[in-house]
C-alpha positions as CSV (number, residue, x, y, z in Angstrom):
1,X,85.5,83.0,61.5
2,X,85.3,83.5,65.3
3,X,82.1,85.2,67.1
4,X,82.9,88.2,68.1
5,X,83.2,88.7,71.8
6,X,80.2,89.6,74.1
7,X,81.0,92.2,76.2
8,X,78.6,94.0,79.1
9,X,78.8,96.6,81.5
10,X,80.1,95.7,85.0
11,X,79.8,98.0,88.3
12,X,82.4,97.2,90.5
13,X,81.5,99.0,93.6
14,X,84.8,100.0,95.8
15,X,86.4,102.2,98.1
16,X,86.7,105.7,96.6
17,X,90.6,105.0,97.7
18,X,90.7,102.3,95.7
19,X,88.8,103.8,92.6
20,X,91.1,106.8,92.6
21,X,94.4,104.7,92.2
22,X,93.1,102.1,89.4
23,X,92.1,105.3,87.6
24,X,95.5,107.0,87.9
25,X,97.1,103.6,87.3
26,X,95.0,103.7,84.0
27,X,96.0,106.9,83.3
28,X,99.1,107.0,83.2
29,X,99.5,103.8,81.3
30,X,97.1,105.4,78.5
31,X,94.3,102.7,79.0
32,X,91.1,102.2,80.9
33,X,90.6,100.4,83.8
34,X,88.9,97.8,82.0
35,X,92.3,97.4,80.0
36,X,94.0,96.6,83.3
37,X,91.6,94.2,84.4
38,X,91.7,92.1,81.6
39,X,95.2,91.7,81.3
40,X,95.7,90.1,84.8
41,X,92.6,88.3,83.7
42,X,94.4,86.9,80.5
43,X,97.9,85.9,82.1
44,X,97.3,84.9,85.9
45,X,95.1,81.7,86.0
46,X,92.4,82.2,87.5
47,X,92.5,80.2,90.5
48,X,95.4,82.6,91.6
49,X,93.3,85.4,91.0
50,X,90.2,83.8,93.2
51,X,92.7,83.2,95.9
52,X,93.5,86.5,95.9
53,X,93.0,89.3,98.6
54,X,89.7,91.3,97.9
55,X,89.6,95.0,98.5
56,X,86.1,94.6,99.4
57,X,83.0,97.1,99.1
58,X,83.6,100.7,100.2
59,X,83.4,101.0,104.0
60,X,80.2,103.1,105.5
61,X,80.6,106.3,105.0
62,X,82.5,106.4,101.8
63,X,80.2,107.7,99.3
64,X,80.2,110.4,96.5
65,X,77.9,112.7,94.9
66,X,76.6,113.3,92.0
67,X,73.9,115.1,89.6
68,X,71.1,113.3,88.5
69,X,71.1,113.8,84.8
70,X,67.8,112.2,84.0
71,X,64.1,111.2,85.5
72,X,62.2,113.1,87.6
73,X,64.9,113.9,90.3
74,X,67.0,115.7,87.0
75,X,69.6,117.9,88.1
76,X,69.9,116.9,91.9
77,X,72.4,115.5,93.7
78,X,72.5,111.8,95.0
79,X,75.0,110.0,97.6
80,X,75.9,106.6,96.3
81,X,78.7,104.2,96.9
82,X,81.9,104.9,94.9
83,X,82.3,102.5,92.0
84,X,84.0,102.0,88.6
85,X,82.3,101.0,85.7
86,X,83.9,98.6,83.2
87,X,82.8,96.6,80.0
88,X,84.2,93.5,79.7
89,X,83.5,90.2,78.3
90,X,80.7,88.1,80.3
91,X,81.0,86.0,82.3
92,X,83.0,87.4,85.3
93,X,81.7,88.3,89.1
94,X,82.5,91.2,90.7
95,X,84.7,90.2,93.3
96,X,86.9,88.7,90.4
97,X,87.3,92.1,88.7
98,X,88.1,93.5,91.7
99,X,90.7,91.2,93.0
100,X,92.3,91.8,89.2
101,X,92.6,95.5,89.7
102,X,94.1,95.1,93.3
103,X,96.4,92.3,91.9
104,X,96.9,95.0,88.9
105,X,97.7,97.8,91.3
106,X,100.3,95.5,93.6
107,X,102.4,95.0,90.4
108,X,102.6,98.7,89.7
109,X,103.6,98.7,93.1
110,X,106.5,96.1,92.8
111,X,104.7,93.9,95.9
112,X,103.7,91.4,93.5
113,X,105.8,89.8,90.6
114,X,105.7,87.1,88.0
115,X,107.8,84.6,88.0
116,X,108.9,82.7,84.3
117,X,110.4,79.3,84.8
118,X,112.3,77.9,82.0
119,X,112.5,74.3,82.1
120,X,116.4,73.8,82.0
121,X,116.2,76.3,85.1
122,X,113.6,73.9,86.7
123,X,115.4,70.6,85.3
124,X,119.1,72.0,86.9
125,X,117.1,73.2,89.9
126,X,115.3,69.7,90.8
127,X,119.0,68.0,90.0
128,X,120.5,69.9,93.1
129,X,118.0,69.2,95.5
130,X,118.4,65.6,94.4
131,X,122.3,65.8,94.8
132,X,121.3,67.2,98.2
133,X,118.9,64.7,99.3
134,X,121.1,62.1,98.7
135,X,123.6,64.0,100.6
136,X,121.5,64.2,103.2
137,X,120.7,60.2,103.4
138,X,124.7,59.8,103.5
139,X,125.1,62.3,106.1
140,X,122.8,60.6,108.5
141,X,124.5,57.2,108.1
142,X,126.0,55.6,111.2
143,X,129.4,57.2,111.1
144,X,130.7,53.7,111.1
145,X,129.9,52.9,107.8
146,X,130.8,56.6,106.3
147,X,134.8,55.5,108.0
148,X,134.9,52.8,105.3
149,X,136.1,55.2,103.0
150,X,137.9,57.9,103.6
151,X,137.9,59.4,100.3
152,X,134.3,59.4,100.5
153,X,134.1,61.1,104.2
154,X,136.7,63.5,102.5
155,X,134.2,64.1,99.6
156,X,131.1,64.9,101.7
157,X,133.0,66.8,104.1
158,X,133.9,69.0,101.4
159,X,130.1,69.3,99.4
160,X,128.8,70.6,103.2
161,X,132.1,72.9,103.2
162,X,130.5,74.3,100.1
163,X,127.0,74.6,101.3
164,X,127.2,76.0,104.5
165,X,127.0,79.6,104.7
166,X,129.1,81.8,106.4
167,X,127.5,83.2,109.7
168,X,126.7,86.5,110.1
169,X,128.4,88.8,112.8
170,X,125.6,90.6,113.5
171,X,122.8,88.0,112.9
172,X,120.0,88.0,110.5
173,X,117.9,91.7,110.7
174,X,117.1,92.2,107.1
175,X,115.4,90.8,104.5
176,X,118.8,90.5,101.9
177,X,120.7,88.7,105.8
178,X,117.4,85.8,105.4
179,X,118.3,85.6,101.8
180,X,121.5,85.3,102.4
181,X,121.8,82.6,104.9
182,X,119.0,80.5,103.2
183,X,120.7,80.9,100.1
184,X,118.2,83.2,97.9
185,X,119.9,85.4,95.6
186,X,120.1,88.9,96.4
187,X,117.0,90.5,95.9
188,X,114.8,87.5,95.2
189,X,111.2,86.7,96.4
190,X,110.7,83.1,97.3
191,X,107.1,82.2,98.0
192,X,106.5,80.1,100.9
193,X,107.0,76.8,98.9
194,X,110.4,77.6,97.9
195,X,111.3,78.7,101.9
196,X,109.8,75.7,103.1
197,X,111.7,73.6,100.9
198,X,115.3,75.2,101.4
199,X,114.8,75.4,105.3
200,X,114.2,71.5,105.0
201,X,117.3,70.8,103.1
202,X,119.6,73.1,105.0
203,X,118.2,72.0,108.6
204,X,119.3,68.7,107.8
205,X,122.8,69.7,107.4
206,X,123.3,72.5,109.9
207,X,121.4,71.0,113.0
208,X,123.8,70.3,115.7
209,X,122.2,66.8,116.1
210,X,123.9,65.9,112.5
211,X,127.7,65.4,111.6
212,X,128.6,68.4,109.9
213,X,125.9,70.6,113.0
214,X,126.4,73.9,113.8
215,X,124.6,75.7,116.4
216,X,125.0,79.2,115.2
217,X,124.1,78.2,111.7
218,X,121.4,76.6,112.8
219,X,119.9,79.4,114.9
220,X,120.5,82.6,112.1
221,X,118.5,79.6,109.9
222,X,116.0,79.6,112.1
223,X,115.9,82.9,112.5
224,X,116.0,83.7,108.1
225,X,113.3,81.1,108.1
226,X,111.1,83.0,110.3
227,X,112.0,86.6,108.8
228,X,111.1,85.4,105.4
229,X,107.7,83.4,106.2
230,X,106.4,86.9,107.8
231,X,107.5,88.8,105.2
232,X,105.5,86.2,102.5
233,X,102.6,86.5,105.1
C-alpha cells in the first residue's frame, strides 16, 4: 500500500495582480489554486518549468491589509505583502509554484500550448528533412555532374518547383505571411528549434548563390525568419 502523500502549507508571496488572476482562474475552473499548480507540476517536466519566466515578488508598494485575528495586536489592521497560500506536497520552492501558476495562467490565456508528438508524425517528419538534405547535397553539386543525367536535373528541378513557395505581393507583415513562406501550417507555433531548422533547409534552396536561387524568395525568408524569432522571443 502506498504512503500517503505529505502535504504542507506554502506562501507564495506575489503581486496582488497576479494573486487576483490565479484566484479567478481557479474560480472559474471550480478548483483551488493549489489544484492549478499541481497540474502543470504533474505534466510539464520540470526542467521546463525552472526555465520558465518568474512573476517575481510583489513590487514595493503593493501590499494589502488585513485584521489581526489573534495575539495581542487582535482586531487591528496590518500591511503585508500580497500572497497566496497553497498546500501541496513537499518538496517544492517557491519560485517553482509560482512559475507553475504563471505557466498555468498563459495557457488560459492561449500564449502557451502543449504540443503531443506522435511518433509516426515524428518518424514522417525526420524522413522529409532527410529527402531534403539529400536534396540539398545534390543541388550544390558542380552543375557538370548534375548534366549527366537529364532525367535527374528534370527530377530535382521539379522537387524545388514543389518546395518553393510562392512570393507574396505585398511581403511578409503578419504572423500567418512568416508561416506561410516558411512553410508552417496556418495557425501553428513553431518554437525556435523548429524555425531554425526550416530557415536552414529552405536557405539552401532559395539563396541566389544556389541553382534553383531566388532573390525575392530569399529576402520575404529572411524577413518570415526574423518575424517569427521575435514573436517566439
Amino acid at each position: 500500500m502506498a504512503s500517503p502523500t505529505v502535504k504542507q502549507s506554502y506562501t507564495i508571496p506575489c503581486a496582488s495582480v497576479f494573486r487576483d488572476a490565479v484566484l479567478d482562474l481557479a474560480t472559474r475552473r471550480e478548483v483551488n489554486a493549489a489544484d492549478l499548480a499541481r497540474s502543470v507540476m504533474l505534466i510539464v517536466p520540470r526542467d521546463v518549468i525552472d526555465g520558465y519566466t518568474d512573476p517575481g515578488d510583489p513590487p514595493a508598494g503593493d501590499r494589502e491589509t488585513i485584521v489581526l485575528k489573534s495575539g495581542p495586536a487582535e482586531g487591528r489592521p496590518w500591511r503585508r505583502k500580497p500572497r497566496l497560500q497553497l498546500r501541496l506536497p513537499s518538496g517544492y520552492s517557491i519560485v517553482t509554484v509560482r512559475k507553475a501558476l504563471k505557466m498555468a495562467l498563459d495557457f488560459e490565456g492561449g500564449d502557451v500550448r502543449i504540443r503531443v508528438d506522435r511518433p509516426d508524425v515524428l518518424a514522417a517528419e525526420r524522413r522529409a528533412m532527410q529527402e531534403v538534405a539529400d536534396l540539398k547535397k545534390r543541388v550544390m553539386q558542380p552543375p557538370a555532374e548534375l548534366l549527366q543525367s537529364r532525367e535527374e536535373v528534370e527530377r530535382l528541378r521539379q522537387i524545388v518547383h514543389n518546395l518553393a513557395f510562392d512570393p507574396l505581393d505585398r511581403g511578409v507583415s503578419t504572423y500567418n505571411d512568416a508561416l506561410h513562406v516558411m512553410g508552417f501550417p496556418p495557425g501553428a507555433r513553431p518554437d525556435l528549434q523548429a524555425i531554425r531548422t526550416k530557415y536552414r533547409v529552405l536557405a539552401a534552396i532559395h539563396h541566389p548563390d544556389s541553382n534553383y536561387g531566388s532573390h525575392q524568395r530569399m529576402t520575404q525568408l529572411n524577413a518570415a525568419m526574423e518575424l517569427l524569432r521575435r514573436h517566439v522571443g
